[in-house]
N, CA, C and O atoms as CSV, one atom per row, in Angstrom:
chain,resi,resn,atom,element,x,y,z
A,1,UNK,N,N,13.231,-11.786,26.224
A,1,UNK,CA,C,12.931,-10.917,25.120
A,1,UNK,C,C,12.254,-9.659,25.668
A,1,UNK,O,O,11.133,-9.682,26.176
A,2,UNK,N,N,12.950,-8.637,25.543
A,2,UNK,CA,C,12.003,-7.352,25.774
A,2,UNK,C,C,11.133,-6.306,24.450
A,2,UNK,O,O,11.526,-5.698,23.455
A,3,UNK,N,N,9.805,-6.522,25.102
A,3,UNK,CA,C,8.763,-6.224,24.202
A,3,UNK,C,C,9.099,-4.645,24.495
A,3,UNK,O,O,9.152,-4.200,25.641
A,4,UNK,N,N,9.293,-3.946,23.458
A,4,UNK,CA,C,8.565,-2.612,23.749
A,4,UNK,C,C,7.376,-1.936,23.220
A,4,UNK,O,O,6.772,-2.266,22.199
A,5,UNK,N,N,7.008,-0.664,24.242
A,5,UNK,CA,C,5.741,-0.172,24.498
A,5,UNK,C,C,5.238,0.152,22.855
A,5,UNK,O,O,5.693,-0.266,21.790
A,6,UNK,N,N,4.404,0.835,23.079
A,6,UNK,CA,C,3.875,1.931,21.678
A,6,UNK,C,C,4.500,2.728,21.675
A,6,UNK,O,O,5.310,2.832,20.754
A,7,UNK,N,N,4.446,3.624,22.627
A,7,UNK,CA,C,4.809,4.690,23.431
A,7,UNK,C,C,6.695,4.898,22.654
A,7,UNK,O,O,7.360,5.646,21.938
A,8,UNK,N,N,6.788,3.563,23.498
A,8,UNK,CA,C,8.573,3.738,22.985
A,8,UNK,C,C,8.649,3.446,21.318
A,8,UNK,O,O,9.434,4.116,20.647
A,9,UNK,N,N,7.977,2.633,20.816
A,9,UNK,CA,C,8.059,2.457,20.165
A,9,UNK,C,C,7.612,3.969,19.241
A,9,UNK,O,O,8.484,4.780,19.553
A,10,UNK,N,N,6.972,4.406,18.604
A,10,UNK,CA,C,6.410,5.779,18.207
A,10,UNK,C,C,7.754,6.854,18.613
A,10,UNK,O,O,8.302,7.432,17.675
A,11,UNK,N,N,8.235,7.083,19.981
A,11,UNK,CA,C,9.648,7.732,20.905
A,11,UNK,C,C,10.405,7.162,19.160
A,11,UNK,O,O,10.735,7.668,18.087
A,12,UNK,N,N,10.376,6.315,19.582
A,12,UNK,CA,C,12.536,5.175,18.478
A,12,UNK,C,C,11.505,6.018,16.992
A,12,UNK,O,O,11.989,7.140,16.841
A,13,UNK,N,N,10.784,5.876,16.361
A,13,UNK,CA,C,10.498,6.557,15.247
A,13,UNK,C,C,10.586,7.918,15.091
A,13,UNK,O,O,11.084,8.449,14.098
A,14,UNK,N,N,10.060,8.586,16.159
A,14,UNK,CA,C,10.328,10.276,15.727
A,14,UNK,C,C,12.050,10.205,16.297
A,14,UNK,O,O,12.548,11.328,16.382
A,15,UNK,N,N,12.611,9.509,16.530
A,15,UNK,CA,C,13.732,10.038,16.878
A,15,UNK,C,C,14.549,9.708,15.332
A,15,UNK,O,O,15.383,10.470,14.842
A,16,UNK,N,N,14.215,8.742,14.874
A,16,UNK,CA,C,14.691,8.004,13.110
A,16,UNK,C,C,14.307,9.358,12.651
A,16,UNK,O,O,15.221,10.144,12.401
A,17,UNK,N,N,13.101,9.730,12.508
A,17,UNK,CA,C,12.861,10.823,11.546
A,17,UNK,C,C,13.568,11.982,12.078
A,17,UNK,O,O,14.028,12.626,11.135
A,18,UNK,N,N,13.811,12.452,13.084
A,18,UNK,CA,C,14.635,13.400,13.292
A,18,UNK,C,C,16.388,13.425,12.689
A,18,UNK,O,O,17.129,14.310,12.262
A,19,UNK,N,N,16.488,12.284,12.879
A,19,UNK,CA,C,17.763,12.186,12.028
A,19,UNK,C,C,18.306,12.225,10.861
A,19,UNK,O,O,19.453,12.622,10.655
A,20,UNK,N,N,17.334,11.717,9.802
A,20,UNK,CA,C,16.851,11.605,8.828
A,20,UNK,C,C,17.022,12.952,8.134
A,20,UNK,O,O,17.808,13.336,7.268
A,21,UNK,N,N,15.982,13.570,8.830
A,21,UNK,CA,C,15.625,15.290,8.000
A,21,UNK,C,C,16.876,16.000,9.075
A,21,UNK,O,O,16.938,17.229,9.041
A,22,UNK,N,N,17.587,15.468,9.755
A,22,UNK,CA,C,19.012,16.377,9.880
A,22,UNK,C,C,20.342,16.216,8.998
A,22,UNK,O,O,21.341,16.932,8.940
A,23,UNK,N,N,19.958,14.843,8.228
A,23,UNK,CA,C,21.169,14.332,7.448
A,23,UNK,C,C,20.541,14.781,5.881
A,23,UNK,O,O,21.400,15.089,5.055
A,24,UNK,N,N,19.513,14.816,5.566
A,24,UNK,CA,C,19.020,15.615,4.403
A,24,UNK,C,C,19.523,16.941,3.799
A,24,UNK,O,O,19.452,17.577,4.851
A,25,UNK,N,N,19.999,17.885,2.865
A,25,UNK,CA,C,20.343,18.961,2.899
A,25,UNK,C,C,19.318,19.653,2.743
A,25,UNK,O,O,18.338,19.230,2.130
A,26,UNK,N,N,19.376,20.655,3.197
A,26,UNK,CA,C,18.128,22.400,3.155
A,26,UNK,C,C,18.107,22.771,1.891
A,26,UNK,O,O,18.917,22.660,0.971
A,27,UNK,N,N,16.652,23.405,2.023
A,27,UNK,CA,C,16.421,23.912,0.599
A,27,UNK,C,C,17.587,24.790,0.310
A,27,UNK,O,O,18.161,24.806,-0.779
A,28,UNK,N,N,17.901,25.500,1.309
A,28,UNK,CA,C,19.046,27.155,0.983
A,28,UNK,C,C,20.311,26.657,0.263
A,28,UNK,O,O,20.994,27.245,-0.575
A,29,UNK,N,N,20.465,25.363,0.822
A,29,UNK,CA,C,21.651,24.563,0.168
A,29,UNK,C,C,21.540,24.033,-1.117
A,29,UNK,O,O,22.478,24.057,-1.914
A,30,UNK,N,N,20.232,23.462,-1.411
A,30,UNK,CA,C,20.164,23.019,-2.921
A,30,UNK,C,C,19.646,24.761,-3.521
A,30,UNK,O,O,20.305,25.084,-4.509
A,31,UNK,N,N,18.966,25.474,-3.224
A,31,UNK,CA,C,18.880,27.150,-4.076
A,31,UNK,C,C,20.362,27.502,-4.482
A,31,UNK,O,O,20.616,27.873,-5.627
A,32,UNK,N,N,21.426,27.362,-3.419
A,32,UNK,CA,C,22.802,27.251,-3.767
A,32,UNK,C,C,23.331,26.659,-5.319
A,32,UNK,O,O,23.500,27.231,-6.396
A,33,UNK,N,N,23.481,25.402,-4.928
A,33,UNK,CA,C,23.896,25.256,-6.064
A,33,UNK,C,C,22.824,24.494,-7.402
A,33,UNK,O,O,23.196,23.888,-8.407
A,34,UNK,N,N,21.858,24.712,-7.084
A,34,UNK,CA,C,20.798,24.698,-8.152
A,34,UNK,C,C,19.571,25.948,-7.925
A,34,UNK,O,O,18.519,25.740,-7.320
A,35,UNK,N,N,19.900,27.068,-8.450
A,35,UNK,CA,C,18.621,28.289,-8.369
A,35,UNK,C,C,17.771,28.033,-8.932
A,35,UNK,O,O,17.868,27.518,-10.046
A,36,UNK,N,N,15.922,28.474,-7.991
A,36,UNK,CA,C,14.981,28.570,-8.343
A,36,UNK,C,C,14.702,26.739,-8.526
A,36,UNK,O,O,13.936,26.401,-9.429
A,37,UNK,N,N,15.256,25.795,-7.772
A,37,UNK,CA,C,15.019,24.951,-7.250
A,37,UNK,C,C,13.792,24.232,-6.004
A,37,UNK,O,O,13.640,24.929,-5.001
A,38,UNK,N,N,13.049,23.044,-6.066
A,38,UNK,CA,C,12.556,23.170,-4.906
A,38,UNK,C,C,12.854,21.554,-4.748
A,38,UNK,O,O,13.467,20.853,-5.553
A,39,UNK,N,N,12.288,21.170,-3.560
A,39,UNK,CA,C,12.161,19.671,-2.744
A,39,UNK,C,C,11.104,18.856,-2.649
A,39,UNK,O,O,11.109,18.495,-1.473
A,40,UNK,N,N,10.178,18.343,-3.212
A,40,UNK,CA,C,9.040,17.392,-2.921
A,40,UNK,C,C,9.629,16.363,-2.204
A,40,UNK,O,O,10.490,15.638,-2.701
A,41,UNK,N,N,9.257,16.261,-1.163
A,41,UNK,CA,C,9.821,14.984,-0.322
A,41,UNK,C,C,8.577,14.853,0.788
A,41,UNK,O,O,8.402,15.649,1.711
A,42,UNK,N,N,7.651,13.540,0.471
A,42,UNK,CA,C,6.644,13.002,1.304
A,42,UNK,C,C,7.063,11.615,1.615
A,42,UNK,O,O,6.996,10.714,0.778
A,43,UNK,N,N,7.420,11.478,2.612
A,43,UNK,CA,C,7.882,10.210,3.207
A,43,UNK,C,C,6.205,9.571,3.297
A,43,UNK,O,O,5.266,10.107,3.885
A,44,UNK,N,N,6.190,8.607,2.721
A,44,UNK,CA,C,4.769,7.216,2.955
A,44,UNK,C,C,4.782,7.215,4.546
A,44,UNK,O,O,3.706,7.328,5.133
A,45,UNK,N,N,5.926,7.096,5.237
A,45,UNK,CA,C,5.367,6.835,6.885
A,45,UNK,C,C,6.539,7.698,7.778
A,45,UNK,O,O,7.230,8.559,7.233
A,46,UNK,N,N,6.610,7.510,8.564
A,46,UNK,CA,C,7.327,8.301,9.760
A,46,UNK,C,C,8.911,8.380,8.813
A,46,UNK,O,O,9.140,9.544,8.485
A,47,UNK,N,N,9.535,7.809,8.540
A,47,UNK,CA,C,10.694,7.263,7.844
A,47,UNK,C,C,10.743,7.009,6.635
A,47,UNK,O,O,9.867,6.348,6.076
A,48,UNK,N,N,11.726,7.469,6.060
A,48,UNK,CA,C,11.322,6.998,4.630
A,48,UNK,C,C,13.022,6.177,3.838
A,48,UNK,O,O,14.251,6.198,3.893
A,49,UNK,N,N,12.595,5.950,3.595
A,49,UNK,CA,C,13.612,4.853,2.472
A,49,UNK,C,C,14.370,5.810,1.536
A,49,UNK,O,O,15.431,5.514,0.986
A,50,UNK,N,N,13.794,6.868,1.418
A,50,UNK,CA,C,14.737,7.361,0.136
A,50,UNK,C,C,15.370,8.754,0.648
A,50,UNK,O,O,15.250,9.236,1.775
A,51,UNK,N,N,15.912,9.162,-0.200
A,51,UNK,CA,C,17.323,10.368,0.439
A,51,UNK,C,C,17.729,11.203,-0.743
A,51,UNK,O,O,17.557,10.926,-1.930
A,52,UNK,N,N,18.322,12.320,-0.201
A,52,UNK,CA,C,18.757,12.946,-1.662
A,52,UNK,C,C,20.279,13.673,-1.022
A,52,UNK,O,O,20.782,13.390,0.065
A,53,UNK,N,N,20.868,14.765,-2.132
A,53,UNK,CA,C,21.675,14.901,-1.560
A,53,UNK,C,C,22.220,15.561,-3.154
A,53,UNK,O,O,22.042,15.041,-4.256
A,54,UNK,N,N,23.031,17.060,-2.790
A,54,UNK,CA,C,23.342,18.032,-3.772
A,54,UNK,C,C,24.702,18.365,-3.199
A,54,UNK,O,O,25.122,17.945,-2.121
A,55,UNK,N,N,25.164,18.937,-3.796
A,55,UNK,CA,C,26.768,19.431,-3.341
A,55,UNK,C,C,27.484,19.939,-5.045
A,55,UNK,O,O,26.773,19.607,-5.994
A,56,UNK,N,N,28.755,20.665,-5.381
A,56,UNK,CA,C,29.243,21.528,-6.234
A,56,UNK,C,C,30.520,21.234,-6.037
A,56,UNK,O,O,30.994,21.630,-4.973
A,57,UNK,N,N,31.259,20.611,-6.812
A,57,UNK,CA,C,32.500,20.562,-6.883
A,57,UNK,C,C,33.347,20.360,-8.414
A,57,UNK,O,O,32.962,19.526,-9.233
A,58,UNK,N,N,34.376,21.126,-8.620
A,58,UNK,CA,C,35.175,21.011,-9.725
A,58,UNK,C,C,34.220,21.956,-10.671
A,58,UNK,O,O,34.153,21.706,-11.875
A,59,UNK,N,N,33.667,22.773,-10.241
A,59,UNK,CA,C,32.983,23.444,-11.319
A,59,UNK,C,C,31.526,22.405,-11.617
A,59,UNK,O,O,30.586,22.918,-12.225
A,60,UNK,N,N,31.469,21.573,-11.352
A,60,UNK,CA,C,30.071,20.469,-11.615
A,60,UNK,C,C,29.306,20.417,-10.345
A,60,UNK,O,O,29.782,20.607,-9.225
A,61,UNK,N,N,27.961,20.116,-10.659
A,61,UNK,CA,C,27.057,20.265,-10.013
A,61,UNK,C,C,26.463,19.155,-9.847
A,61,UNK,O,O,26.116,18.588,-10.883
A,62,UNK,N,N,26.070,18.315,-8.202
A,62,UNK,CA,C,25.552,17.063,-8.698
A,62,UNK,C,C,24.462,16.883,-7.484
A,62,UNK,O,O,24.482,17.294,-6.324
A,63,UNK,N,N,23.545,16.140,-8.184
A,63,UNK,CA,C,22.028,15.824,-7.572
A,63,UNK,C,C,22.366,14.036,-7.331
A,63,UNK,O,O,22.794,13.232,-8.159
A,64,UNK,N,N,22.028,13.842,-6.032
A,64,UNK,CA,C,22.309,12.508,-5.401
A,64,UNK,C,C,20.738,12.091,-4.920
A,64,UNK,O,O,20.138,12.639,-3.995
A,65,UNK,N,N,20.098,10.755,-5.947
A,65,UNK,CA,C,18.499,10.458,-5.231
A,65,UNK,C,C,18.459,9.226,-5.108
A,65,UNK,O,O,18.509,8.629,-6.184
A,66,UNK,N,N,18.357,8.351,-3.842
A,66,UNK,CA,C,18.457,7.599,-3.332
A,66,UNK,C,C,16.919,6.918,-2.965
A,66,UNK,O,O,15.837,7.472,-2.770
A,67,UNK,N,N,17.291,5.539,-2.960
A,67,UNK,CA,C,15.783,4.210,-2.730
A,67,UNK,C,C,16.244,3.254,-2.055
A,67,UNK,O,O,16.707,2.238,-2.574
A,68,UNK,N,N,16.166,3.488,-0.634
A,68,UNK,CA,C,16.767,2.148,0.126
A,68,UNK,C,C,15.442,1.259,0.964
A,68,UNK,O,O,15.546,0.539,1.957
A,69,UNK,N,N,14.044,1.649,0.067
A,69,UNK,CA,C,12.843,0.784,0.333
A,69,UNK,C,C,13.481,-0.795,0.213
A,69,UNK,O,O,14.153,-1.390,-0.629
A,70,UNK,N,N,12.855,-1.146,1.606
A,70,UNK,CA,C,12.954,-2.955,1.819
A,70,UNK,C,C,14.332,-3.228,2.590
A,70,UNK,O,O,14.898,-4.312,2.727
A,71,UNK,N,N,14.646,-2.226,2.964
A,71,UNK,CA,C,15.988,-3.064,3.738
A,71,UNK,C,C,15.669,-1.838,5.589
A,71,UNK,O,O,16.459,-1.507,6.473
A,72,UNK,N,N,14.122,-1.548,5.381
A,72,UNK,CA,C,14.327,-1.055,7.220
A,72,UNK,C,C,14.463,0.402,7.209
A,72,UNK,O,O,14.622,1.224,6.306
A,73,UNK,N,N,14.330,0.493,8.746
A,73,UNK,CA,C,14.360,2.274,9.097
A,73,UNK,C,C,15.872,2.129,9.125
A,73,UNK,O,O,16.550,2.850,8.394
A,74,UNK,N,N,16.484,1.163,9.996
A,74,UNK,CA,C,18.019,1.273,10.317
A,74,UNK,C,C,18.946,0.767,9.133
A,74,UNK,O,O,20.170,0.842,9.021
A,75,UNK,N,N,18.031,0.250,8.317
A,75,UNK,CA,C,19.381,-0.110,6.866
A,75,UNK,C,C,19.440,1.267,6.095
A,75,UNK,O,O,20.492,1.634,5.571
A,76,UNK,N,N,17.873,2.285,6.019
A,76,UNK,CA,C,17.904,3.023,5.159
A,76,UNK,C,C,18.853,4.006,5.867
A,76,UNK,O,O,19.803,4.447,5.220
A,77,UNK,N,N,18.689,4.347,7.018
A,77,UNK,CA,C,19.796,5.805,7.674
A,77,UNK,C,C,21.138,4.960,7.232
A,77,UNK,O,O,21.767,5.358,6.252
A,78,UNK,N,N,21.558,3.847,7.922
A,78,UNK,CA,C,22.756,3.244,7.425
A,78,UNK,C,C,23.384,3.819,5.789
A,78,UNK,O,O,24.356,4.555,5.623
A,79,UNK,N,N,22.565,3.274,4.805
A,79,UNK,CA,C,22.417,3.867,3.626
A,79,UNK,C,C,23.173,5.560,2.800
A,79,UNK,O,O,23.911,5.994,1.916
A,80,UNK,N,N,22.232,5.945,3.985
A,80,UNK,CA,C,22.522,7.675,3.631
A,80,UNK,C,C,23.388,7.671,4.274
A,80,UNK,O,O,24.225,8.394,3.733
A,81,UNK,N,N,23.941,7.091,5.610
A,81,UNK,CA,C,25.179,7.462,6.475
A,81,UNK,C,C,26.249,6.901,5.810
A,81,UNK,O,O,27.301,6.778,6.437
A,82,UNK,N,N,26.166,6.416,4.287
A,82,UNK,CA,C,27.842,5.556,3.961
A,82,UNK,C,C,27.799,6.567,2.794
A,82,UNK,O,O,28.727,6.618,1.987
């Protein structure tokens, strides 16, 4: 069984959160298709369980808010990645 460090361990988390807030969309993107819009998003810990997600199609406009608390750092990216 290999234990890992803090060190690595803390490393494997900012690297989750980096991914995370790269798979998230930008404010400029939700001002897009929702103006004078903003984002409250405080993740409880390094990672967070929940997700959002905006996009414009067919003339409709749609807001995507996501809760994948209790299933992990790697179920929740999983989550946003399907």
């Amino acid at each position: 069984m290999h234990h890992i460090s803090k060190e690595e361990y803390t490393k494997s988390l900012e690297s989750a959160r980096l991914v995370q807030f790269g798979l998230l969309p930008k404010i400029r993107h939700l001002n897009r298709v929702i103006p004078d819009s903003f984002i409250l998003f405080e993740p409880k810990d390094v990672v967070s369980g929940d997700f959002y997600w905006v996009g414009k199609s067919n003339e409709l406009d749609y807001v995507v808010v996501g809760d994948c608390t209790g299933h992990g750092i790697s179920g929740a990216l999983i989550s946003v990645l399907r």
